[in-house]
C-alpha positions in Angstrom: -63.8 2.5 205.7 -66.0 3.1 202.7 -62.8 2.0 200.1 -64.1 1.1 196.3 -62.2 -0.1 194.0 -64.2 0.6 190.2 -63.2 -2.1 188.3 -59.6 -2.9 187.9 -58.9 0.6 189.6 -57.8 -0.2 193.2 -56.5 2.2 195.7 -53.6 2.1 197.4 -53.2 2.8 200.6 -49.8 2.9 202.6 -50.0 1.2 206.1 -49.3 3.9 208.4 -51.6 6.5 206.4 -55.1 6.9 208.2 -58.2 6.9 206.8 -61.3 8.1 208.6 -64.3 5.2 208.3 -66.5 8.3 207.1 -64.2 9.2 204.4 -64.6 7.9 200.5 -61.8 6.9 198.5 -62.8 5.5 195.0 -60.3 3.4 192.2 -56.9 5.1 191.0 -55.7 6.5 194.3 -52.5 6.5 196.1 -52.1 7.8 199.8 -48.5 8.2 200.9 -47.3 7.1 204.5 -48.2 9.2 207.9 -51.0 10.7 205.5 -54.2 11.5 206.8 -58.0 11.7 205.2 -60.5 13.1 207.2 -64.3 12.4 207.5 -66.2 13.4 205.1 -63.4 13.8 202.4 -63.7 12.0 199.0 -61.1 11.1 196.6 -62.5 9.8 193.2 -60.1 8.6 190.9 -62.6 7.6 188.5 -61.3 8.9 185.7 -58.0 9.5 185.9 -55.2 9.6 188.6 -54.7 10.8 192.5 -51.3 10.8 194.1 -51.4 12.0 197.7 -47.9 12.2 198.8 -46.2 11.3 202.7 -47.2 13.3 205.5 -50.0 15.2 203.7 -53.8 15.7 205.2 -56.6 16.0 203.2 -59.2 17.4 206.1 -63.1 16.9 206.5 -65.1 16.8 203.7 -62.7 17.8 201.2 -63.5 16.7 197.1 -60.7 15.5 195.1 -61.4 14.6 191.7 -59.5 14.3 188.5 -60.1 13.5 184.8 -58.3 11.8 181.7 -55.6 14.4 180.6 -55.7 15.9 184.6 -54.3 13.7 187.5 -54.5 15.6 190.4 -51.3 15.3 192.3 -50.6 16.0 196.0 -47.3 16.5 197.0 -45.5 15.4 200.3 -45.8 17.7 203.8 -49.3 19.7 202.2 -51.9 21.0 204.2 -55.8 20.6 202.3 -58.0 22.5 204.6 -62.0 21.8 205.5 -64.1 21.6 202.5 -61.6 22.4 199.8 -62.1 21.3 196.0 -58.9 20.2 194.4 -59.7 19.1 190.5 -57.0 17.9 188.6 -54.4 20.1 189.9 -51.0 19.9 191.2 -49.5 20.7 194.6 -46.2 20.7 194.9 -44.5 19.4 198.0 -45.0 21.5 201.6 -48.2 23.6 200.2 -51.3 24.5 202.3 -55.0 24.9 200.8 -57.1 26.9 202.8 -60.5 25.8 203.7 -63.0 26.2 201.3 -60.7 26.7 198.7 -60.7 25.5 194.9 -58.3 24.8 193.0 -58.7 23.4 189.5 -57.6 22.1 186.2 -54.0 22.0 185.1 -53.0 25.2 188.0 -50.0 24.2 189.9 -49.5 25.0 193.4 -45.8 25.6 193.9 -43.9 24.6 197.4 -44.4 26.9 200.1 -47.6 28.4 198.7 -50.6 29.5 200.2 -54.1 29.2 198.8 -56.1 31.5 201.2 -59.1 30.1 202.8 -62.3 30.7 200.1 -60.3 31.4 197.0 -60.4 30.5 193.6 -57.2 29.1 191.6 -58.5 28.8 188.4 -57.9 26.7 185.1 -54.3 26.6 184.1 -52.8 29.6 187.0 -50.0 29.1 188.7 -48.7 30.3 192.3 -45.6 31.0 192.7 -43.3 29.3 195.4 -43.7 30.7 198.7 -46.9 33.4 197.2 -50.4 33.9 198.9 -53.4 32.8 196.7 -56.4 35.1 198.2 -59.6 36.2 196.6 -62.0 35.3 193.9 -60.3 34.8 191.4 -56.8 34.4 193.4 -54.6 37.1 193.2 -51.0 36.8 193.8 -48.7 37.6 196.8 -45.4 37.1 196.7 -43.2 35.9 199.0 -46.6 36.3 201.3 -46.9 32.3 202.3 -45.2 31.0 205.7 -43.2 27.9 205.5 -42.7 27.9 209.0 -46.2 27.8 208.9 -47.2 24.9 206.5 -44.4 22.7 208.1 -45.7 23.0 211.4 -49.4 22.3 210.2 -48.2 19.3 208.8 -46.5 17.7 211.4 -49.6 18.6 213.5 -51.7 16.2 211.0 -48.8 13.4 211.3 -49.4 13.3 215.3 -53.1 13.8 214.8 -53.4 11.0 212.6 -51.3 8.6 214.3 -53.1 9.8 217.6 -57.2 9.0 216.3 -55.4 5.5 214.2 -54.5 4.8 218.2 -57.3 6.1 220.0 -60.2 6.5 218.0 -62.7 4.6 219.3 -66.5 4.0 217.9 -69.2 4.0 220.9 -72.5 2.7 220.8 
């Protein structure tokens, strides 16, 4: 697994979290148990903080970065789709990002949102609990996100992850 630490920034990395050997996680990271980081994905905490919380995934080549004044913070039971950008942002707890999505500095995610694949949360927004994030820039849709929905893609990433920490297998 291509794990840095930069300095005295080390991450840490619960046990039963997986990490793909293609993924990059650099100094002042935190993954959560049952978590999962996909190839491809980077986290750098460089220059600031990442929290990924329990049960989250973070999919295939995914960017997570932060700065000084903006950790970016992951909360438990969240879905990050393919080739999101997450920049010093929070998630709050049970929240999916779509694929190609970007979120960025200081917008908070609230639970049971939706960022719509492709769109673009920008500086400082916020999405309501349980809204749809669509478009470029993201406009709002209440009550349009599906907890059902998120929990069940969440557990899917547990059982996934444990499955390839199992099975996965490099061949020659």
């Amino acid at each position: 697994m291509a794990i840095y630490a930069l300095g005295d920034l080390v991450p840490s990395i619960h046990p039963t979290a997986f990490v793909h050997p293609q993924a990059t996680v650099i100094g002042d990271v935190v993954i959560g148990a049952e978590s999962s980081i996909w190839p491809q994905a980077v986290l750098r905490g460089d220059n600031g903080q990442i929290r990924i919380g329990a049960r989250t995934s973070i999919q295939d080549g995914t960017v997570v970065h932060c700065g000084p004044t903006f950790p970016t913070i992951v909360g438990d039971d969240c879905v990050v789709g393919h080739l999101a950008h997450l920049e010093g942002c929070i998630l709050e707890n049970g929240c999916l990002v779509g694929s190609g999505s970007v979120v960025l500095h200081y917008a908070v995610i609230e639970s049971g949102a939706t960022v719509g694949a492709n769109a673009v949360v920008g500086n400082r927004k916020r999405v309501p609990a349980d809204a749809l994030a669509v478009g470029v820039p993201a406009i709002i849709k209440e009550n349009a996100s599906s907890r059902e929905v998120i929990e069940y893609s969440a557990k899917s990433y547990v059982e996934n992850g444990r499955r390839f920490m199992n099975e996965m297998r490099l061949l020659d």
